[in-house]
N, C-alpha and C positions, 0 to 999 in steps of 0.2 A: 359507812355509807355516805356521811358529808362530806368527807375526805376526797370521795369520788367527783364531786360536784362542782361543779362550775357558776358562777352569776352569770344571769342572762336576762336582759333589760325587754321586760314582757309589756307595763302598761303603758301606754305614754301619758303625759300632763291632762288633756283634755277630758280622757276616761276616767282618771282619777279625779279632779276636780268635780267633775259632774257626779258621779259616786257619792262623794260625803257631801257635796252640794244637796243633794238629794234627801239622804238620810235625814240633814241637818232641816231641809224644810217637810220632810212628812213629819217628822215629830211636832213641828210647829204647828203644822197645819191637824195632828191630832189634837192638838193642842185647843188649838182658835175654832177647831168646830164642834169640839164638848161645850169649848167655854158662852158660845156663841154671841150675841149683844152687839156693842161698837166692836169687837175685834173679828165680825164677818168679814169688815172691810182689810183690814190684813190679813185675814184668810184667802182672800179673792188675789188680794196681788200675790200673792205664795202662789194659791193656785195658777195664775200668770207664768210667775218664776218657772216652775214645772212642767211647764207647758211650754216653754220655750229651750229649758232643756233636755227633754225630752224629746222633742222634735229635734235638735243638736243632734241626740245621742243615734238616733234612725240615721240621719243623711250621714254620720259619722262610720253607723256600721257600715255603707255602701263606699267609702273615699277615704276611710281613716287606716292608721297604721295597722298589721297585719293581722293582731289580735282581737283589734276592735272592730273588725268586720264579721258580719253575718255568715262569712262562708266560710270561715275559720271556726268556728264556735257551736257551728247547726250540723248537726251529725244523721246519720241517717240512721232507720229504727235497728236496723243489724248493729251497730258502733252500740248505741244505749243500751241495749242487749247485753251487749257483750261487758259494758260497763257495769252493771247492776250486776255481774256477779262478782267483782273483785269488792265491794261496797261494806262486806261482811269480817274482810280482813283486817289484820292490826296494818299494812303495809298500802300507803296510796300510792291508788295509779299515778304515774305523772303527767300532767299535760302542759306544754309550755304557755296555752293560752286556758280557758275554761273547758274544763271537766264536758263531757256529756249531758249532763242533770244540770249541772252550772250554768250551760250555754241555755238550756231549755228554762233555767229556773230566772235567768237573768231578761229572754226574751219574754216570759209570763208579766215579770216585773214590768215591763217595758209597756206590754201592753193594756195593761191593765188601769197605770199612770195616766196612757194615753186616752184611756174611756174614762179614769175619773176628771180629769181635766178636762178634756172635751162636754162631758156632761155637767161640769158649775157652769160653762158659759150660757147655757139655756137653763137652769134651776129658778128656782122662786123658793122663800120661806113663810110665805102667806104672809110677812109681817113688814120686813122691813130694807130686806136686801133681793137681785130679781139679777141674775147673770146679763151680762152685759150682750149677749142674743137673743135674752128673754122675748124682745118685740117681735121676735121673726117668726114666732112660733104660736101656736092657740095653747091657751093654758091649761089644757087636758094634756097637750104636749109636754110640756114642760113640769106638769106634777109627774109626771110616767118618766121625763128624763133624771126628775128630784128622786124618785124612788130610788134609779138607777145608782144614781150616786151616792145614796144614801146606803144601798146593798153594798156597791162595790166596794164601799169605804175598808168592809169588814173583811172583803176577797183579799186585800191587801195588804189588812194587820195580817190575813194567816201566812201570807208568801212572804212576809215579812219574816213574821215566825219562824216558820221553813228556813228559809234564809241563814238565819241565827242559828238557827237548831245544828244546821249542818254545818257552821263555821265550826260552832262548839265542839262536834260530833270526830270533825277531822283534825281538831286542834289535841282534845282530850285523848281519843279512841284511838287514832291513824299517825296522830304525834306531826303532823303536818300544817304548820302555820299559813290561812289563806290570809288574812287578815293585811300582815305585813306587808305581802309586795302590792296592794292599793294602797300603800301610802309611800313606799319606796318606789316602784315601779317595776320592781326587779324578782327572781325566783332564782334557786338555788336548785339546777336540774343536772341530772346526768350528762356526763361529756357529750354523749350522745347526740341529746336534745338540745344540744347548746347549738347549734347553726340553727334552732328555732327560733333565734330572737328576733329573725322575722326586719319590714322595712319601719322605720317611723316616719308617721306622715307630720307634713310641715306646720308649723303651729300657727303661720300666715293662714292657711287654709280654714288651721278650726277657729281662726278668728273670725273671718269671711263667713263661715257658714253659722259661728252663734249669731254676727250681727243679722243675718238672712233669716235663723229664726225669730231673734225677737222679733224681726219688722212682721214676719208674719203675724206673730200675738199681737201685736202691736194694730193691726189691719185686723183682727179678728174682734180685737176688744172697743177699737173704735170703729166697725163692721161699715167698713169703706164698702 
């Protein structure tokens, strides 16, 4: 079966980078908001961090290389259908970009990021730290958006979960490493599927649109 297969250059730099960019500050940020104290205030900038590439990684699914868009990756409910029955097999479907559940499991990730960051810029801790839009808001507001954040924290360790569970699940069960080509960029796919390696977009581009996010944070946190 590998014998058959071809390399085929799936993620590009941007998707990756942002990927373990990510990873590396939710755990931080699980991190700094158990520990809470003076390290709120490096909690806040993480949460910045995330918030900036997160909003990257959106205007990215709409202009970025083939795989990293939205309409590559969002299937319609007949496709996931159809996907949830091969799920049971020792043999993975292949996709050159994200799976069905992947597309859907990565858009969940995505959004979820995006409510939790959006809701520390209006949070309060009754003590000592008050998101940097706390004033725009009445403070019944902004306990009901602390809830919010405080709920979703945990939406996240589960999709997280999830996440792992099925790296493991295709790594162990299906004998199919996802893991690898987010750090290589690459997948090992049938002759086939090999004209899916799709276009890559220009790395000028995703330079243009991270500095476009941060200035957005940037505008958000000093609420020009």
């Amino acid at each position: 079966m590998n014998a058959e297969r071809v390399e085929v250059k799936v993620w590009d730099v941007p998707v990756r980078v942002v990927h373990w960019s990510l990873v590396l500050l939710l755990v931080f940020q699980v991190w700094s908001g158990k520990e809470g104290g003076l390290t709120i205030t490096y909690h806040m900038w993480s949460g910045y961090a995330i918030l900036t590439l997160v909003i990257f990684r959106v205007l990215w699914g709409f202009v970025g290389s083939t795989h990293a868009r939205f309409a590559d990756f969002l299937y319609a409910p007949k496709a996931m259908m159809q996907y949830t029955r091969t799920l049971t097999g020792r043999r993975a479907a292949l996709y050159a970009g994200h799976n069905p559940i992947g597309g859907l499991s990565a858009l969940a990730m995505l959004l979820c990021m995006l409510l939790q960051a959006g809701t520390g810029l209006f949070s309060n801790d009754d003590v000592l730290s008050e998101g940097p839009l706390y004033k725009y808001v009445t403070k019944e507001t902004s306990d009901w958006l602390t809830t919010i954040h405080n709920y979703n924290f945990y939406v996240l360790l589960a999709l997280a979960g999830i996440h792992i569970a099925a790296i493991l699940y295709y790594w162990i069960y299906k004998r199919e490493n996802l893991v690898a080509a987010m750090f290589t960029g690459k997948k090992r796919l049938p002759a086939e599927l090999g004209a899916a390696q799709g276009r890559m977009a220009s790395i000028w581009k995703a330079l243009v649109l991270l500095a476009l996010s941060a200035l957005i944070v940037y505008a958000l946190v000093r609420a020009w």
